[in-house]
MARDRENVEX-350373 format. One record per residue: residue number from 0; residue in three letters; z, y, x of N, C-alpha, C in turn. Coordinates in pm, 1 decimal. Layout:
// MARDRENVEX-350373
+-----+---------+----------+----------+----------+----------+----------+----------+----------+----------+----------+
: num : residuo :       nw :       nv :       nu :      caw :      cav :      cau :       cw :       cv :       cu :
+-----+---------+----------+----------+----------+----------+----------+----------+----------+----------+----------+
: NUM :     ALA :        Z :        Y :        X :        Z :        Y :        X :        Z :        Y :        X :
...
+-----+---------+----------+----------+----------+----------+----------+----------+----------+----------+----------+
// end
This chain:
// MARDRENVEX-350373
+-----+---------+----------+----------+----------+----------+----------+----------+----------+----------+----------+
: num : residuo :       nw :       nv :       nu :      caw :      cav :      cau :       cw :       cv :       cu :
+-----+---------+----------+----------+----------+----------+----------+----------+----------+----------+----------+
:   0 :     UNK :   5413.8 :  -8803.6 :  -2299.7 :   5413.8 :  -8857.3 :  -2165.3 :   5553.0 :  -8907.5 :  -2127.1 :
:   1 :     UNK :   5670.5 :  -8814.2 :  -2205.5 :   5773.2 :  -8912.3 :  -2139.5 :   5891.8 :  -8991.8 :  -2237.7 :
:   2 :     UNK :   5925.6 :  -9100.7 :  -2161.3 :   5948.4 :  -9209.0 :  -2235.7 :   6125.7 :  -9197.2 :  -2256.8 :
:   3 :     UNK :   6177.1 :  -9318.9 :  -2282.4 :   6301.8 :  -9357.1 :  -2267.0 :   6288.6 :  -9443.5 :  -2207.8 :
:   4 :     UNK :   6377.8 :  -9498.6 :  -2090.4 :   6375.9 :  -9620.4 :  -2037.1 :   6556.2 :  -9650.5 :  -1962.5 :
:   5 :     UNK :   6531.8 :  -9776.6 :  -1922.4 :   6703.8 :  -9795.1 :  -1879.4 :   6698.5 :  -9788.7 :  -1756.2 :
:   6 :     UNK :   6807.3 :  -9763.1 :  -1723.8 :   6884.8 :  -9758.6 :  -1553.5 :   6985.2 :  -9798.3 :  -1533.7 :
:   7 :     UNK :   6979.5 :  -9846.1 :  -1415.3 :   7113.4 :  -9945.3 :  -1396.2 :   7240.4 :  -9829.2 :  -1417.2 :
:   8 :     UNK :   7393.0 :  -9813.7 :  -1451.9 :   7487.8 :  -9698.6 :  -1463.9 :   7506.2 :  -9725.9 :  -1275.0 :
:   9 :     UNK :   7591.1 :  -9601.2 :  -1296.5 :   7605.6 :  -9567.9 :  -1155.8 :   7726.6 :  -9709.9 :  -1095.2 :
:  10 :     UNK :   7772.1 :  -9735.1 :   -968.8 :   7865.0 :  -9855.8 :   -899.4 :   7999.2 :  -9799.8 :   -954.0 :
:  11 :     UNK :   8030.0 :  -9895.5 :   -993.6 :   8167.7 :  -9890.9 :  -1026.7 :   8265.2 :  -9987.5 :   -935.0 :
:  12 :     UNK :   8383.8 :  -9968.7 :   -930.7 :   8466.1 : -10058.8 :   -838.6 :   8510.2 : -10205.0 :   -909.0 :
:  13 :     UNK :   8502.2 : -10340.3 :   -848.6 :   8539.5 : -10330.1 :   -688.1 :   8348.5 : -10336.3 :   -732.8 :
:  14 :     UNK :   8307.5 : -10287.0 :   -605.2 :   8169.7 : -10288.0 :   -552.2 :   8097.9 : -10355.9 :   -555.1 :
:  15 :     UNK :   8163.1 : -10521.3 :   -477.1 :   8109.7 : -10664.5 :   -425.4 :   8102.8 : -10673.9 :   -631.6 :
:  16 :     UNK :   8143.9 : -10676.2 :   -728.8 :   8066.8 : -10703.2 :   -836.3 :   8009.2 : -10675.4 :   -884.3 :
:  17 :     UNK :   8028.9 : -10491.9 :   -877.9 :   7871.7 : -10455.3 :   -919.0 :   7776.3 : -10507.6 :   -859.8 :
:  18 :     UNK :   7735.5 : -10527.9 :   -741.7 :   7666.2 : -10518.7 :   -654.9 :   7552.4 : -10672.2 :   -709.7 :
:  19 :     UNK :   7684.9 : -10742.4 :   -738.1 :   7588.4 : -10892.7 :   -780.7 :   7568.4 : -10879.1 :   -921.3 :
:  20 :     UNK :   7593.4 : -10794.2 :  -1003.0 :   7572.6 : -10755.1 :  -1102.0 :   7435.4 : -10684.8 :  -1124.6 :
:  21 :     UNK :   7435.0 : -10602.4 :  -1045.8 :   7245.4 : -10548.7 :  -1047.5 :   7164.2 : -10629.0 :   -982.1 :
:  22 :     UNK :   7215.3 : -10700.4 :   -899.1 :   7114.9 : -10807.2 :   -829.8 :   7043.4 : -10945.6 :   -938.4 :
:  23 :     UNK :   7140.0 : -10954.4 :  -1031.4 :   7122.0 : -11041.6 :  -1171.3 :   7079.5 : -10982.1 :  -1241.5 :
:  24 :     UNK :   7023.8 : -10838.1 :  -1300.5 :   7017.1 : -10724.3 :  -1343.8 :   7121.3 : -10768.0 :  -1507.5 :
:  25 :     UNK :   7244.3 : -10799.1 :  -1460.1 :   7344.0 : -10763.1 :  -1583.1 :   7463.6 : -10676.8 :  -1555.4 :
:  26 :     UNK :   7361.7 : -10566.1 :  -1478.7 :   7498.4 : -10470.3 :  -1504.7 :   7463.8 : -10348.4 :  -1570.2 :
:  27 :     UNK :   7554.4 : -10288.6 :  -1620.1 :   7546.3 : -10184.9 :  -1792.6 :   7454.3 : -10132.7 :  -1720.0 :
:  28 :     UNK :   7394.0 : -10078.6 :  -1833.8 :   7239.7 :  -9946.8 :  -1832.0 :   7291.2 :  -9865.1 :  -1910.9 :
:  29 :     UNK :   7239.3 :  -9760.7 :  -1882.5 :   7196.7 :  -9635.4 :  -1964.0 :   7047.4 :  -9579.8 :  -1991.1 :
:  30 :     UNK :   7047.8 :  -9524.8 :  -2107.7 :   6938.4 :  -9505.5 :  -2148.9 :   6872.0 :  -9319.7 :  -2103.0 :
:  31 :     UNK :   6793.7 :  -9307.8 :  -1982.9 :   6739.8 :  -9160.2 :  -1991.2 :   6597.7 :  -9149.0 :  -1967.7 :
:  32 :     UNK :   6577.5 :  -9076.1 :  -1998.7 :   6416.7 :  -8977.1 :  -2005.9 :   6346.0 :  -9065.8 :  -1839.4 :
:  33 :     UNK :   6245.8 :  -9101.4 :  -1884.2 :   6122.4 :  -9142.4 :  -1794.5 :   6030.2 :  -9003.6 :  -1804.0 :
:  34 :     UNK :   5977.0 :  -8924.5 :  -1688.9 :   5840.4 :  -8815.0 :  -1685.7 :   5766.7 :  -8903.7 :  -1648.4 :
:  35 :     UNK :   5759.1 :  -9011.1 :  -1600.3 :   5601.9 :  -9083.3 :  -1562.4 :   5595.2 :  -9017.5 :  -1449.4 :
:  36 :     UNK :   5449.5 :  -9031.6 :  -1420.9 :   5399.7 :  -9035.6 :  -1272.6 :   5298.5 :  -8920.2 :  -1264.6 :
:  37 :     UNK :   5238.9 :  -8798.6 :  -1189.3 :   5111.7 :  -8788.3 :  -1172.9 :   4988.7 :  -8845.3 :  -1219.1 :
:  38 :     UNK :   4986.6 :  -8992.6 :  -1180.5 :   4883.5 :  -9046.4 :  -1261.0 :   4876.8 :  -9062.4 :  -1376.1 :
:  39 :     UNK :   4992.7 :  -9002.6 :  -1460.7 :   4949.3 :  -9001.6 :  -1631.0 :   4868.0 :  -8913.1 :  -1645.1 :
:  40 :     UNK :   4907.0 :  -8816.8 :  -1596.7 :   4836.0 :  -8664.1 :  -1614.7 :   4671.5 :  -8682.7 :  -1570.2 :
:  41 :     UNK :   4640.8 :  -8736.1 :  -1453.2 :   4528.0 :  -8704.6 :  -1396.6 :   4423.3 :  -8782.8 :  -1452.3 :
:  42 :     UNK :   4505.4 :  -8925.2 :  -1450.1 :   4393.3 :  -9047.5 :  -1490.1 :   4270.5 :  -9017.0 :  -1605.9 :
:  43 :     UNK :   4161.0 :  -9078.5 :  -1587.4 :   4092.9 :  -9062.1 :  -1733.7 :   4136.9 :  -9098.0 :  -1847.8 :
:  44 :     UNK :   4113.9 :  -8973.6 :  -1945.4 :   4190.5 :  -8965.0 :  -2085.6 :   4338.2 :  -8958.5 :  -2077.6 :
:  45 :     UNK :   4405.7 :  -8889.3 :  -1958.9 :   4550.1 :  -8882.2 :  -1922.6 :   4540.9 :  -8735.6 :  -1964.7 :
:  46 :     UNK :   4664.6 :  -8723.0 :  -2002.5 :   4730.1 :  -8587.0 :  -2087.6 :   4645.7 :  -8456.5 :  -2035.6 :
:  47 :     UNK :   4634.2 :  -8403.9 :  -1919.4 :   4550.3 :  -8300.2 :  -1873.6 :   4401.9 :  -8303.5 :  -1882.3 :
:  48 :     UNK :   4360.5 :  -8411.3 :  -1915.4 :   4212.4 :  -8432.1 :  -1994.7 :   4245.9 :  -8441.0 :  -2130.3 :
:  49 :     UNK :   4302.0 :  -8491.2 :  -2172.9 :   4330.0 :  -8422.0 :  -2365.7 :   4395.0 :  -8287.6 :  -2365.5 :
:  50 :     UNK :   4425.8 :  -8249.6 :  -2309.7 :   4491.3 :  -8141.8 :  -2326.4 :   4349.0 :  -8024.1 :  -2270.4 :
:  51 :     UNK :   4285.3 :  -8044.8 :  -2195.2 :   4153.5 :  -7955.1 :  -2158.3 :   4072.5 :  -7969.2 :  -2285.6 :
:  52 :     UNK :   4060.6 :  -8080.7 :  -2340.9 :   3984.4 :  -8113.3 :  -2452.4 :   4035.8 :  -8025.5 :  -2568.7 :
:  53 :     UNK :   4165.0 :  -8058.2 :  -2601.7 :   4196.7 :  -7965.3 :  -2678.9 :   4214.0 :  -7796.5 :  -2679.2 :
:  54 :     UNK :   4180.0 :  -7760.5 :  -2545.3 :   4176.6 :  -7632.0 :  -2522.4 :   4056.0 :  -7622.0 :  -2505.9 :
:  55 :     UNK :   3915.3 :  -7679.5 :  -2527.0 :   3820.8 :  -7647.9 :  -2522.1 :   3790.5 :  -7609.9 :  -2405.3 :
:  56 :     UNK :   3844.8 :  -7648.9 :  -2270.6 :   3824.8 :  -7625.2 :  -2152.9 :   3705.5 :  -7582.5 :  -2101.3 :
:  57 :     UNK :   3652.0 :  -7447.4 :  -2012.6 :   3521.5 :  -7479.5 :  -1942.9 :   3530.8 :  -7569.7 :  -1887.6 :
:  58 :     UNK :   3407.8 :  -7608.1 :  -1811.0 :   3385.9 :  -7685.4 :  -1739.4 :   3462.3 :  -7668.2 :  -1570.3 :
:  59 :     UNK :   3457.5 :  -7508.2 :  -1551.9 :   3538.2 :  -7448.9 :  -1447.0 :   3657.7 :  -7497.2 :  -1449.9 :
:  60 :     UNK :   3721.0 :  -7421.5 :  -1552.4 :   3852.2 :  -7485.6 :  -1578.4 :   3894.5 :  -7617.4 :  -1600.5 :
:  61 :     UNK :   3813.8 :  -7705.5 :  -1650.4 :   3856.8 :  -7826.1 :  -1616.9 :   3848.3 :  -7865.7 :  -1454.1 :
:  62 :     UNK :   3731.6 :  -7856.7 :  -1418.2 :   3745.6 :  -7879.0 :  -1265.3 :   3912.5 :  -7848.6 :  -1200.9 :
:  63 :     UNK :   3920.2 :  -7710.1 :  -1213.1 :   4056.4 :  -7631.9 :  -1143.3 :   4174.7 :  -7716.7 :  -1145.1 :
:  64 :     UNK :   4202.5 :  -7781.6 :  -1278.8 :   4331.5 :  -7814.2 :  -1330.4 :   4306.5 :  -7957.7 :  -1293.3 :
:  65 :     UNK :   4215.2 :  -7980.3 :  -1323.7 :   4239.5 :  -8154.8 :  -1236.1 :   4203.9 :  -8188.7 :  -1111.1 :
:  66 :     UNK :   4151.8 :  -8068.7 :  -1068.8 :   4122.6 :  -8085.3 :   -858.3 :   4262.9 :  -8065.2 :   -814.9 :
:  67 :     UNK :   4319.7 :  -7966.9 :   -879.1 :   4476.6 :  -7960.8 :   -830.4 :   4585.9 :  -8030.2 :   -827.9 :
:  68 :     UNK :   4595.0 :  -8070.5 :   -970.6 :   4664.5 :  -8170.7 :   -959.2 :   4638.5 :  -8336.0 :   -905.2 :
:  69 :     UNK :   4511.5 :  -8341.8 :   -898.9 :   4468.8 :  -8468.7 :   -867.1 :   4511.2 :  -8485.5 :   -608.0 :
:  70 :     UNK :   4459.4 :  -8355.3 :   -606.9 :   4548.8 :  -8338.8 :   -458.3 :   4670.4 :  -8337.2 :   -464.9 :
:  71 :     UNK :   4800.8 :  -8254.6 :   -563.0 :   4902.4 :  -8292.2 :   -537.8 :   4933.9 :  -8429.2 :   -551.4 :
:  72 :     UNK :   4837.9 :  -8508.8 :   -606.3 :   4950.3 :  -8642.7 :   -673.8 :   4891.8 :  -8753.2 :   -529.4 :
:  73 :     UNK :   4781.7 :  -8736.9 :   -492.2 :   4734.1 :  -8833.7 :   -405.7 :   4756.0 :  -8748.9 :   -219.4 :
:  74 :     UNK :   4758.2 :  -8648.4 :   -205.8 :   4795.4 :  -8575.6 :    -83.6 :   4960.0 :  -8560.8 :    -67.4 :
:  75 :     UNK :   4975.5 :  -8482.8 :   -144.5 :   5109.3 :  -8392.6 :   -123.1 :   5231.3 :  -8469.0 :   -159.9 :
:  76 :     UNK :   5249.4 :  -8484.3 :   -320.4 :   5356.7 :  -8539.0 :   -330.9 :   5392.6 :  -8718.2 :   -273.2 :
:  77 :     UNK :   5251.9 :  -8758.8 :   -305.4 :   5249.8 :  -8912.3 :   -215.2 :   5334.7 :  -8912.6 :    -73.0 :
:  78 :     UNK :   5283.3 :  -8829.4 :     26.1 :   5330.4 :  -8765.2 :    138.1 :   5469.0 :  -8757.8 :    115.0 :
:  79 :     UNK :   5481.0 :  -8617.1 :     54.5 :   5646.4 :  -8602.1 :     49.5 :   5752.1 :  -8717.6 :     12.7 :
:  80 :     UNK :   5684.2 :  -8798.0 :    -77.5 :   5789.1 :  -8888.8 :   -103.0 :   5824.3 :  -9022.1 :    -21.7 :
:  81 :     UNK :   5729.6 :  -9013.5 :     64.9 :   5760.6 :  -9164.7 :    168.5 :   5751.3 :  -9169.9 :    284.7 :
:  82 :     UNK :   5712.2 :  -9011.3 :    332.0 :   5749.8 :  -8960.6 :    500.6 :   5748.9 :  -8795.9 :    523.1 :
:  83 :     UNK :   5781.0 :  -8808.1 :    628.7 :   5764.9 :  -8672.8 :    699.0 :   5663.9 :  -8636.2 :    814.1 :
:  84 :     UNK :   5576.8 :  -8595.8 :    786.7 :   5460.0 :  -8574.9 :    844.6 :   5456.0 :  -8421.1 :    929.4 :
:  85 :     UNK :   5505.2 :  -8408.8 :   1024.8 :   5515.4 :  -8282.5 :   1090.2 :   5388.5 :  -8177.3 :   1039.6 :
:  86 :     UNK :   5423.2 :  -8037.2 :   1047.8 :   5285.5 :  -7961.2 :   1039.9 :   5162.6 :  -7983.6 :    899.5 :
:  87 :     UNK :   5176.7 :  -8076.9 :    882.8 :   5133.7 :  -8069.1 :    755.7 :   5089.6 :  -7981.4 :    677.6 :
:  88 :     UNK :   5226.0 :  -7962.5 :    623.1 :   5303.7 :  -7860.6 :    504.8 :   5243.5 :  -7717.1 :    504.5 :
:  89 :     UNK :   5298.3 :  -7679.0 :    658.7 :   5226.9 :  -7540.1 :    692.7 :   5059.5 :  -7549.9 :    694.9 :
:  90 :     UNK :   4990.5 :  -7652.6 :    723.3 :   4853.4 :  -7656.6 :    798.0 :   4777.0 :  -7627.6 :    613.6 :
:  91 :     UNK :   4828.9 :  -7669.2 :    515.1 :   4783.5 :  -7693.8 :    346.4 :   4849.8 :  -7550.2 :    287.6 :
:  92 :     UNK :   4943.8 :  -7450.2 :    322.9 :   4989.8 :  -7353.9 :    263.3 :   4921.5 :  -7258.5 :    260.7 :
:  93 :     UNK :   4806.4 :  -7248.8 :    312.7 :   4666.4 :  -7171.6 :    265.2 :   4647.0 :  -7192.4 :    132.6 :
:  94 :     UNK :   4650.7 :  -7303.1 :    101.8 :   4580.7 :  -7343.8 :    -28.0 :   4660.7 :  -7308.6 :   -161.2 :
:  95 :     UNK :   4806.2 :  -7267.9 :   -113.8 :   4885.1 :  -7270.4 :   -243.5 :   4801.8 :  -7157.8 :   -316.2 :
:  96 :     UNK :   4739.3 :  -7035.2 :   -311.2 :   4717.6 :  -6907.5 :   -394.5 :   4565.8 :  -6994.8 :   -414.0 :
:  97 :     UNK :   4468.1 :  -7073.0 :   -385.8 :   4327.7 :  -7108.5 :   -420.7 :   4356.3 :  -7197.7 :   -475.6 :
:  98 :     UNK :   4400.2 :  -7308.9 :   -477.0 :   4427.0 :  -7448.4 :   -533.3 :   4537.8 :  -7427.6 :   -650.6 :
:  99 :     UNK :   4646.9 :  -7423.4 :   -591.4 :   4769.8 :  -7494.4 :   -706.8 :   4798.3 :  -7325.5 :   -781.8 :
: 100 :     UNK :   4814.2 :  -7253.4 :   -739.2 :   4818.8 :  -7105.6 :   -851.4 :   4745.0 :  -7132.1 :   -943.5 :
: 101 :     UNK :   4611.6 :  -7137.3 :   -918.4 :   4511.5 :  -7101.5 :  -1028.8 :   4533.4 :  -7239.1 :  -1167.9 :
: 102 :     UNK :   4558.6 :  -7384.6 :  -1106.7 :   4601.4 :  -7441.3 :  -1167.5 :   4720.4 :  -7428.5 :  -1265.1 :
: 103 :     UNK :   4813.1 :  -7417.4 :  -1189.0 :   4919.4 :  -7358.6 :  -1239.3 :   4925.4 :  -7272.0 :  -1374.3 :
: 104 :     UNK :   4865.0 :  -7180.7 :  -1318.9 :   4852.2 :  -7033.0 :  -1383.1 :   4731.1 :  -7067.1 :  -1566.4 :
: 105 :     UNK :   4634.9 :  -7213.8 :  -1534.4 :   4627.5 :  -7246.6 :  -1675.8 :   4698.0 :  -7279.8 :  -1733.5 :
: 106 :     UNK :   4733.2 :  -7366.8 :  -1711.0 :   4861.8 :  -7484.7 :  -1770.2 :   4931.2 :  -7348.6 :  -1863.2 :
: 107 :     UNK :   4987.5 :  -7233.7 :  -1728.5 :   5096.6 :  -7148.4 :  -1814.0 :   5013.7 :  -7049.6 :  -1919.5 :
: 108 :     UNK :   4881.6 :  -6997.6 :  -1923.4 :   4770.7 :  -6955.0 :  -2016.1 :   4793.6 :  -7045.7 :  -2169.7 :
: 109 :     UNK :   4786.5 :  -7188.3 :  -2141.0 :   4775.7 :  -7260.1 :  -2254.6 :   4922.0 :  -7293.1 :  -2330.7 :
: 110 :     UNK :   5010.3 :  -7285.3 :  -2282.4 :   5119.8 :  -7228.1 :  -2363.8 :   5138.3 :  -7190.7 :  -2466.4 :
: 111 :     UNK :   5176.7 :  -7228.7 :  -2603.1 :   5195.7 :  -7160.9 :  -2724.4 :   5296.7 :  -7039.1 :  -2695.9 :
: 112 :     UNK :   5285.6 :  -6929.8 :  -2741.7 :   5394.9 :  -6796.4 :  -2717.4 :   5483.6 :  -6819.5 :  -2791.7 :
: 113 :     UNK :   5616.9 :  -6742.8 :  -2751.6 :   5736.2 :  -6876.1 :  -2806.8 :   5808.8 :  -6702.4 :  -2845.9 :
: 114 :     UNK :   5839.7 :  -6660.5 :  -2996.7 :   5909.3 :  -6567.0 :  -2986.3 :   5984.4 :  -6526.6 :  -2913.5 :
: 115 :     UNK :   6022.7 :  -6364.5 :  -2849.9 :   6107.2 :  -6348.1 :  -2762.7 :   6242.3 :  -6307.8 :  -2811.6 :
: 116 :     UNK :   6366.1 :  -6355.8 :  -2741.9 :   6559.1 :  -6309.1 :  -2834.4 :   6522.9 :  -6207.5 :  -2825.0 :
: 117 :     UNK :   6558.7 :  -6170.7 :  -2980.5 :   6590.8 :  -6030.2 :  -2978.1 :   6735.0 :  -5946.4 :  -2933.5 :
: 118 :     UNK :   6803.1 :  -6047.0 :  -2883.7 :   6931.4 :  -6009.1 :  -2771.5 :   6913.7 :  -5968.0 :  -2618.0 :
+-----+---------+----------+----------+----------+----------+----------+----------+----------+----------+----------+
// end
């Protein structure tokens, strides 16, 4: 799911050239890690449907893991990222232990066990 992709480097001085420099997009890039979007995960045949597949998911459990995440990506984080919506937040924090735990809590089930330091 996640990529490499470029980004403009951070402004360097004097300013007024960077500035027309990303506006032409010829100013230096760097190369870092893309996670993608929510909708990789959720979409059909997106990573949390192969990944249920490959865990042989019930049918329960598939439901769980993609009702959850499919509300965070179209409710919650949509929300968070392009306003502030008073009351909200609190009015949906019922739901964190029914909704996003139980989700959660597969995802961390399907985990390969990762030896523990013996330090």
């Amino acid at each position: 799911m996640r990529r490499i992709q470029d980004v403009p480097d951070d402004p360097i001085e004097p300013l007024a050239v960077w500035r027309d420099h990303i506006l032409n997009d010829s100013v230096k890039k760097s190369k870092v890690i893309c996670f993608g979007v929510l909708n990789d995960l959720t979409k059909q045949q997106g990573c949390l449907h192969q990944l249920c597949d490959v865990m042989s998911a019930t049918p329960t459990e598939r439901l769980t893991l993609l009702a959850g995440y499919k509300f965070l990506q179209k409710s919650v984080r949509n929300r968070d990222a392009h306003a502030y919506v008073p009351k909200v937040r609190q009015r949906q924090f019922a739901i964190v232990d029914t909704l996003f735990v139980e989700s959660f809590n597969l995802l961390l089930q399907w985990l390969p066990e990762r030896p523990t330091d013996p330090t």
